[in-house]
PASE-862521 format. One record per residue: residue in one letter; x, y, z of N, C-alpha, C in turn. Coordinates in steps of 0.2 Angstrom, whole numbers, padded with zeros to 4 digits, always signed. Example, Ala and Ser with C-alpha at 12.3 -4.5 7.8 and 13.67 -1.06 7.14 Angstrom:
! residues 2
A+0066-0028+0039+0062-0022+0039+0066-0016+0039S+0064-0011+0035+0068-0005+0036+0064+0000+0039
This chain:
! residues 280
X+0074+0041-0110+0081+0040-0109+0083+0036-0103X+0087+0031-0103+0091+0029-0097+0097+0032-0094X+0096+0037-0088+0099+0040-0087+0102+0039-0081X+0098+0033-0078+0101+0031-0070+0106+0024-0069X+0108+0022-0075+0111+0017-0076+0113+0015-0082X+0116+0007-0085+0117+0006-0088+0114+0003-0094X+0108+0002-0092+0105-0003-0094+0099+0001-0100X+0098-0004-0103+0094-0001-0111+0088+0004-0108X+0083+0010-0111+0077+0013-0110+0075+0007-0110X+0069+0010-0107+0060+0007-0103+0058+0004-0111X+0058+0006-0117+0054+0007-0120+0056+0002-0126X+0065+0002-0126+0067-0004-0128+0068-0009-0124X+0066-0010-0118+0066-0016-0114+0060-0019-0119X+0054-0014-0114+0047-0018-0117+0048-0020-0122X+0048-0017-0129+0049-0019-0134+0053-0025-0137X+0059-0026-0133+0064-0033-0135+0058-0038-0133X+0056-0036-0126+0053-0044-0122+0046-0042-0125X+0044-0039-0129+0036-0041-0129+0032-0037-0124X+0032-0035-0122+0028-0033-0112+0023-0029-0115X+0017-0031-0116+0013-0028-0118+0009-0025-0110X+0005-0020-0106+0006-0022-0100-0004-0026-0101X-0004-0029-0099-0010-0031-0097-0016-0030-0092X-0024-0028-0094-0027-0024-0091-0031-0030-0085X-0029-0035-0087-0030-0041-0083-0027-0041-0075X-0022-0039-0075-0016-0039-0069-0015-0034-0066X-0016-0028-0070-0019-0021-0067-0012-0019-0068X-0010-0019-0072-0002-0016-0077-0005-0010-0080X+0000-0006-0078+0001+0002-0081+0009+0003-0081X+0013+0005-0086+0021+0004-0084+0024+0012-0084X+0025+0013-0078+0031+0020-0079+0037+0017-0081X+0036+0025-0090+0044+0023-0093+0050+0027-0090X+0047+0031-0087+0052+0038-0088+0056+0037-0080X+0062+0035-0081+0067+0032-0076+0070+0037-0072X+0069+0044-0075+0069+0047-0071+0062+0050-0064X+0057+0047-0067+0053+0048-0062+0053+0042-0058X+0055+0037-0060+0055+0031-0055+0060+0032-0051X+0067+0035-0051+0070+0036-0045+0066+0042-0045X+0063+0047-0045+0062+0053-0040+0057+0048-0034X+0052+0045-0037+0049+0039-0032+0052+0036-0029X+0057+0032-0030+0061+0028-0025+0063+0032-0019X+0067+0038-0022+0068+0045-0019+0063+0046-0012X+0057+0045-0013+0051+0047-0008+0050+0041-0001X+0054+0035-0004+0055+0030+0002+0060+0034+0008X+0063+0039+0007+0068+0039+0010+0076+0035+0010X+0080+0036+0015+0086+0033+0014+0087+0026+0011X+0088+0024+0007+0088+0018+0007+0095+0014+0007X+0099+0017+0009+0107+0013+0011+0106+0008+0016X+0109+0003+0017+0106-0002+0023+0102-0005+0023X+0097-0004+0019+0090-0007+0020+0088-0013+0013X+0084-0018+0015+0081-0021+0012+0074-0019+0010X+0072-0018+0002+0066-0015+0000+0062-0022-0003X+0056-0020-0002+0049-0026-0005+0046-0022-0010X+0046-0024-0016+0043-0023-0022+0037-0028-0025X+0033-0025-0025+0027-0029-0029+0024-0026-0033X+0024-0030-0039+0023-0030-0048+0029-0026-0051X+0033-0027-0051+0039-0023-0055+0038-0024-0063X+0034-0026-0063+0035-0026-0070+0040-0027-0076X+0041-0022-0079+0047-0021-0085+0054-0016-0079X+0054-0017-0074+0059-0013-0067+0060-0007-0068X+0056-0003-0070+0057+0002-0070+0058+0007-0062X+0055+0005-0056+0054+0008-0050+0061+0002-0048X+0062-0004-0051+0065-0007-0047+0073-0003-0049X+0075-0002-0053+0080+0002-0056+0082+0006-0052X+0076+0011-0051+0075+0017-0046+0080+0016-0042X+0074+0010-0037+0076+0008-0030+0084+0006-0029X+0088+0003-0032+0096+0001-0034+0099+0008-0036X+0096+0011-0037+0101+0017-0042+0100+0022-0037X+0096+0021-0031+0095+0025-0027+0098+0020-0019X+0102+0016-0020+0105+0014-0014+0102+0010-0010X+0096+0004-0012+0093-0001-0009+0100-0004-0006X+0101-0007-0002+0104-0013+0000+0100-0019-0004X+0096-0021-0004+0093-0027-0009+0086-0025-0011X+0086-0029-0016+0077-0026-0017+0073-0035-0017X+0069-0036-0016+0065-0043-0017+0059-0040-0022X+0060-0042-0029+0052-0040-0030+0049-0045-0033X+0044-0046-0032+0039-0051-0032+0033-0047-0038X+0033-0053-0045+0031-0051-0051+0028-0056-0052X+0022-0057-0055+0016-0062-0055+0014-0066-0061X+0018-0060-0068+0018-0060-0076+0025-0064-0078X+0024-0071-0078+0031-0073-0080+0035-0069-0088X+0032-0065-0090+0034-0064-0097+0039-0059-0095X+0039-0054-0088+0042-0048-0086+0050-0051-0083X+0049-0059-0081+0056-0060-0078+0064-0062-0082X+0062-0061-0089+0070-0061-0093+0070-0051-0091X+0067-0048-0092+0069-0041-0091+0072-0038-0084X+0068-0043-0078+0071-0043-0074+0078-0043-0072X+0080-0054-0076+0084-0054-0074+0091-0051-0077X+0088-0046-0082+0093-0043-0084+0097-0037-0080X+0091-0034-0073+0092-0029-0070+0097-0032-0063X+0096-0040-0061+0099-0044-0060+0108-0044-0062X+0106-0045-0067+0116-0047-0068+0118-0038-0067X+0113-0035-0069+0116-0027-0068+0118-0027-0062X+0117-0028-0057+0117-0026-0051+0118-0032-0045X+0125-0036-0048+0126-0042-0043+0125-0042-0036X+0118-0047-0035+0119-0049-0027+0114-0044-0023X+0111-0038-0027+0108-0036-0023+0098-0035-0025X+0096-0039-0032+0089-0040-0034+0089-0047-0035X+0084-0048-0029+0080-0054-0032+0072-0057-0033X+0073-0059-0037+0065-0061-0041+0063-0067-0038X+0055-0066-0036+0051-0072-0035+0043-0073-0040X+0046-0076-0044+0037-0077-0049+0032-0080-0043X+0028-0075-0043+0021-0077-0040+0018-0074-0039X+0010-0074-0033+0008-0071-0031+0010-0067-0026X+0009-0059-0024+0012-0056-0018+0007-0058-0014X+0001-0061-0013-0006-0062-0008-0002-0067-0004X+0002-0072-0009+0000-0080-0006+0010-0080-0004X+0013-0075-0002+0021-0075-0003+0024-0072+0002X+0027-0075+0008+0029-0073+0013+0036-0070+0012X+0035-0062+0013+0041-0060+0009+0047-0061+0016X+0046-0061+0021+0050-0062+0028+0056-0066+0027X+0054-0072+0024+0060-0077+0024+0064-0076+0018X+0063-0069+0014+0069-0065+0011+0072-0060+0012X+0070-0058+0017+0073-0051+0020+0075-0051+0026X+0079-0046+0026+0082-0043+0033+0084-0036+0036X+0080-0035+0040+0079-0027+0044+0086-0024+0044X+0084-0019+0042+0078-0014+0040+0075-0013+0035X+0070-0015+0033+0062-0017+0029+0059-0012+0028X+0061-0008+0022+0055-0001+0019+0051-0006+0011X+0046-0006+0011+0042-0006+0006+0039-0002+0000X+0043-0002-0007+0041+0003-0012+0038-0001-0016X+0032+0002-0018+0029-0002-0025+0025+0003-0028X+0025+0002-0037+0016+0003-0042+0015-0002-0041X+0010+0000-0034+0005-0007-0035+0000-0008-0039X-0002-0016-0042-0006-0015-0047-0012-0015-0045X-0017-0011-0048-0023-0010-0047-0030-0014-0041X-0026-0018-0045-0032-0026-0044-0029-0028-0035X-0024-0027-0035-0022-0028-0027-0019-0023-0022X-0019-0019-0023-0016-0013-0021-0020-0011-0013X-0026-0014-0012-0029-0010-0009-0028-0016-0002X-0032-0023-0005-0028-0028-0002-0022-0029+0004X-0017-0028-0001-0010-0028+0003-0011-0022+0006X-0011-0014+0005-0012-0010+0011-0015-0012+0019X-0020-0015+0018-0023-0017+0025-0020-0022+0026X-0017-0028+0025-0014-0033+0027-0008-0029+0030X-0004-0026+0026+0002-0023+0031+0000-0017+0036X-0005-0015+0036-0006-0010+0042-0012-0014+0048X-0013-0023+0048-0017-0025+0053-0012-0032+0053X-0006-0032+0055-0003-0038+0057-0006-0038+0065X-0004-0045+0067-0008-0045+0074-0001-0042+0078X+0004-0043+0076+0011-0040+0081+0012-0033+0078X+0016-0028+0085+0015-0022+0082+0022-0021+0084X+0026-0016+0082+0027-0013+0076+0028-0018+0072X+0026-0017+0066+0027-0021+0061+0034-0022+0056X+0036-0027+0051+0042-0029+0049+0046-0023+0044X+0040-0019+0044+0041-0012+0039+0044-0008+0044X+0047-0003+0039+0049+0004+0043+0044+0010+0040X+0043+0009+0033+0037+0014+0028+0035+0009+0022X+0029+0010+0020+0026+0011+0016+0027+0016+0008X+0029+0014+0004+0031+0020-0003+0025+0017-0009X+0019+0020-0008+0016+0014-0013+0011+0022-0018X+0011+0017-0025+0008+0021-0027+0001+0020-0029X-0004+0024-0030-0012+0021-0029-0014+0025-0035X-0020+0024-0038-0026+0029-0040-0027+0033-0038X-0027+0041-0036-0028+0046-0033-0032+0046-0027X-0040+0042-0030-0046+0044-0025-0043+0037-0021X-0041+0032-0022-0038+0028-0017-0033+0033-0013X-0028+0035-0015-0023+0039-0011-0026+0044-0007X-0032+0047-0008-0035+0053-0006-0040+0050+0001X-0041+0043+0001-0044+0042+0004-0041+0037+0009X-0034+0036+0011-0029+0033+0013-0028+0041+0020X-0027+0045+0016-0025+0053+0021-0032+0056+0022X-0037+0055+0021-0044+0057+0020-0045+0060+0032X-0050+0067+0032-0050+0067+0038-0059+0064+0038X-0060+0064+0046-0065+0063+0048-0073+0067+0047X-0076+0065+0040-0084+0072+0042-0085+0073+0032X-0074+0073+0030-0073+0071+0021-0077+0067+0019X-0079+0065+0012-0083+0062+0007-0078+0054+0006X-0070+0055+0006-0065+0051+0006-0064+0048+0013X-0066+0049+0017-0066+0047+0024-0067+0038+0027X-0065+0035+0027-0066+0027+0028-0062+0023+0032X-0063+0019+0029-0061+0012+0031-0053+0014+0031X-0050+0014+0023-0044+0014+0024-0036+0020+0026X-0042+0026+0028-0041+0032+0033-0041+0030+0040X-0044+0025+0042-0046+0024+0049-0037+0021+0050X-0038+0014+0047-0033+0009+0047-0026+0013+0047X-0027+0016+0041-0017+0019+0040-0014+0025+0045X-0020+0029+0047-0019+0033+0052-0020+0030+0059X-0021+0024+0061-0020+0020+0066-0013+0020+0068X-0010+0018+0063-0004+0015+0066+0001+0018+0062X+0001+0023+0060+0005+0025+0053+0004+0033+0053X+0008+0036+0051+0007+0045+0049+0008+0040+0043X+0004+0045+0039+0002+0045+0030+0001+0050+0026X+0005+0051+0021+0003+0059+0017+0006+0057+0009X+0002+0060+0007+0004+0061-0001+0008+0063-0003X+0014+0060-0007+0021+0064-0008+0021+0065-0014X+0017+0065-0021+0017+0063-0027+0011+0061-0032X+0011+0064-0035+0005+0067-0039+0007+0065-0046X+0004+0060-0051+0008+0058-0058+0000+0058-0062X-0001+0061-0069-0006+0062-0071-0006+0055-0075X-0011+0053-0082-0013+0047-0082-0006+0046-0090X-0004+0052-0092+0002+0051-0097+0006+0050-0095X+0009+0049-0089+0017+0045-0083+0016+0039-0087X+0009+0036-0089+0009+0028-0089+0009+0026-0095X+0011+0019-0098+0009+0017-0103+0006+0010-0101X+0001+0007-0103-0002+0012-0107-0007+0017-0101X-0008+0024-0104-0011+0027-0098-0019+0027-0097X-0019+0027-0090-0025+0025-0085-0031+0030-0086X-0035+0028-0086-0041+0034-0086-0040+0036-0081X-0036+0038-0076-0038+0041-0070-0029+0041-0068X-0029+0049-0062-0023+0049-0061-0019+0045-0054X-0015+0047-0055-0012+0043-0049-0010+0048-0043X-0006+0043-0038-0004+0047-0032+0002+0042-0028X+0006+0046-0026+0011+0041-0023+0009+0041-0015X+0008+0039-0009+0008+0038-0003+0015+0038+0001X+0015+0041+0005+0022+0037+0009+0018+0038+0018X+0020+0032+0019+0016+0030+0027+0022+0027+0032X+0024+0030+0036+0029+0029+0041+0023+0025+0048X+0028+0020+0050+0026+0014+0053+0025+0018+0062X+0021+0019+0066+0022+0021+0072+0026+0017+0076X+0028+0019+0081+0031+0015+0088+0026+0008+0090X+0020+0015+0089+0013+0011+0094+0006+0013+0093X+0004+0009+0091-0002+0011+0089-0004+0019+0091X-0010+0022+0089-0012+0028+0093-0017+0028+0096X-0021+0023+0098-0024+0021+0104-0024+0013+0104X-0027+0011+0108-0026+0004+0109-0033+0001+0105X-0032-0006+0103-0037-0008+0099-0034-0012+0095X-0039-0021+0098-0035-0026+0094-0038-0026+0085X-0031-0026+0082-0033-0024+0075-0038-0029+0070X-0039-0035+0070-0044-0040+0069-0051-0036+0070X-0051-0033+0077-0059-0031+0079-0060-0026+0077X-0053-0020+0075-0058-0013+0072-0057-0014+0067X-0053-0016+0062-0053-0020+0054-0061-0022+0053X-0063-0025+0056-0068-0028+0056-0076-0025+0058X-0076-0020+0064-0081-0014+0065-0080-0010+0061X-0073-0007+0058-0073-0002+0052-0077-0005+0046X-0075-0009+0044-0077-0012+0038-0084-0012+0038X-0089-0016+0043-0097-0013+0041-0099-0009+0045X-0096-0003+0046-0098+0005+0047-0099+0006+0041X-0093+0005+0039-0093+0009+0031-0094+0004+0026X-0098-0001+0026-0101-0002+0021-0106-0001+0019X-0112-0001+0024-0117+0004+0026-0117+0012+0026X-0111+0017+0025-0110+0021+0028-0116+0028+0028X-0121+0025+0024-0129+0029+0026-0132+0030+0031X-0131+0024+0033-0134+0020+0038-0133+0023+0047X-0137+0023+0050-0135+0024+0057-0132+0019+0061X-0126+0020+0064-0123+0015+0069-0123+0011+0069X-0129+0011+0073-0132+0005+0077-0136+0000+0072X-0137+0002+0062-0140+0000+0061-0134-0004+0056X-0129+0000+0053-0123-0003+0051-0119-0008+0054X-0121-0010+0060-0116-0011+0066-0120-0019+0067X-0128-0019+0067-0132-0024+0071-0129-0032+0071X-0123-0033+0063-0123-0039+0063-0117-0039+0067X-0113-0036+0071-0106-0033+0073-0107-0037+0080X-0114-0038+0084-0114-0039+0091-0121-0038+0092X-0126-0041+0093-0132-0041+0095-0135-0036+0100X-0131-0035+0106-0131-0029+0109-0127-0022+0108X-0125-0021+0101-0121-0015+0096-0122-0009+0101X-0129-0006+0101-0130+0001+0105-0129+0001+0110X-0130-0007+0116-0125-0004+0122-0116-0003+0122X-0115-0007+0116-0108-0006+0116-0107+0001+0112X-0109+0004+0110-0108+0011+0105-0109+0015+0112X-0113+0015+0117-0114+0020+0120-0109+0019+0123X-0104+0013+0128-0100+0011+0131-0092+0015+0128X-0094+0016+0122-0087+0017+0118-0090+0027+0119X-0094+0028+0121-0096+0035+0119-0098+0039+0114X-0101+0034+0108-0102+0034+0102-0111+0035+0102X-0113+0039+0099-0122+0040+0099-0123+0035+0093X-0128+0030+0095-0131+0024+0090-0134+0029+0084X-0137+0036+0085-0138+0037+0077-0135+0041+0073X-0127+0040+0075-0123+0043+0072-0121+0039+0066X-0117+0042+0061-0115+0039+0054-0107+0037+0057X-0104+0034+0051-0097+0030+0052-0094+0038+0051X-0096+0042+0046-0090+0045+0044-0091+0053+0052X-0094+0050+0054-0094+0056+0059-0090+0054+0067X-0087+0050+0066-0085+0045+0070-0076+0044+0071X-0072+0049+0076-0065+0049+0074-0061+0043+0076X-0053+0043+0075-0049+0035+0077-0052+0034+0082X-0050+0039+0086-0051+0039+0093-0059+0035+0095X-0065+0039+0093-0070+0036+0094-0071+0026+0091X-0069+0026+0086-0067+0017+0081-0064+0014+0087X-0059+0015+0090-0054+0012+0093-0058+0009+0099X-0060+0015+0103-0067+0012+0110-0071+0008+0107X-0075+0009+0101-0079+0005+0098-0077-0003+0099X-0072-0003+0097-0067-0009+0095-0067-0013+0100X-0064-0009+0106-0061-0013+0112-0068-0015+0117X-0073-0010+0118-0081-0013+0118-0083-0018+0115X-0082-0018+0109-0083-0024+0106-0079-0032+0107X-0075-0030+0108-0069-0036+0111-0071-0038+0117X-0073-0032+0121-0075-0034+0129-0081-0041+0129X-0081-0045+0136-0084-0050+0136-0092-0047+0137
């Protein structure tokens, strides 16, 4: 049922336009409008604020977002077959959605927005994990966001709030607890979705820090995190060796033992790694 507005159900959208979702693009469509604002809902307040959407699809989150008090929403949808649906949610709500056909990779969303910046999206599969590290390693900090409302694959989400010594523990644990508090707000099984996923879902919400929580330029631990844990069987200094030729005096420097593993290794310990590594 459409119960947040005025506009036709999820299921006669799809159905008018054809939206079959595509497994190419990493389409999966929440129909149930009512769970799309409960998620908008997990962004926090949104009166005032300018919201970034990417892959709206058939609008079903994008509805939320409006029906929940965006001041504007920008979504950026990459399927042109989903933009007459859109522009339908468009005239519903004069002035304050606007669509961009394209890539969210290759689209600066900046020069359509204005602060205050929260970020809500089902992001689609194929890029979802992408765009998290590009917004949590801009070189200038605080960044153009206030939060993060993004929904993921569960073991992707689980591995976003994952602690240090966990089986989930990584690359993108290091990075989002850098600079960001991150927790799970939201738990949707694989029948939320049409069509549905073999695996469940999870929604994230990441709140942007002041200031980083240690120091460390983001380029160099992006970059030491990442062949830690690609390796992450591996010992240190073994994971590490293409990172800096002299690696074990930099590990010891950071106060890291060269035969330790990545995931035994906390922010705090990454972050000296990082800055050792930066050193001339």
């Amino acid at each position: 049922m459409s119960t947040i507005d005025n506009l036709p159900p999820l299921r006669e959208v799809i159905t008018t336009h054809e939206l079959r979702a595509r497994k190419s693009l990493g389409q999966n469509f929440l129909l149930d409008l009512n769970l799309t604002a409960k998620i908008a809902r997990q962004a926090g307040d949104l009166t005032g604020c300018d919201v970034l959407e990417i892959g709206p699809g058939p609008g079903g989150l994008t509805r939320g977002l409006l029906s929940e008090g965006a001041r504007r929403v920008l979504a950026i949808e990459k399927d042109p077959r989903c933009m007459p649906a859109l522009a339908e949610i468009a005239a519903a709500y004069p002035g304050r959605l606007q669509v961009i056909e394209g890539d969210a990779l290759d689209i600066d969303p900046l020069t359509h927005l204005t602060p205050p910046i929260r970020v809500a999206a089902n992001l689609p599969y194929n890029v979802g994990t992408e765009l998290l590290v590009r917004w949590l390693t801009p070189k200038d900090w605080p960044p153009y966001w206030q939060s993060l409302t993004l929904m993921f694959q569960r073991e992707v989400a689980q591995r976003i709030v994952a602690e240090p010594g966990s089986k989930a523990y990584g690359r993108l644990a290091l990075l989002a607890q850098w600079r960001a508090d991150a927790q799970i707000v939201l738990n949707l099984p694989p029948e939320a979705f049409t069509p549905p996923p073999k695996v469940s879902s999870a929604v994230v919400h990441l709140t942007a820090l002041a200031e980083p929580r240690f120091p460390a330029e983001a380029a160099v631990l992006n970059r030491v995190v990442a062949a830690a844990f690609n390796q992450r069987r591996k010992m240190l200094r073994a994971a590490l060796k293409g990172v800096a030729p002299d690696i074990e005096d930099r590990l010891h420097a950071a106060g890291i033992k060269p035969t330790e593993r990545a995931e035994q290794v906390s922010l705090e310990g990454f972050c000296a790694l990082a800055r050792a590594v930066a050193a001339p």
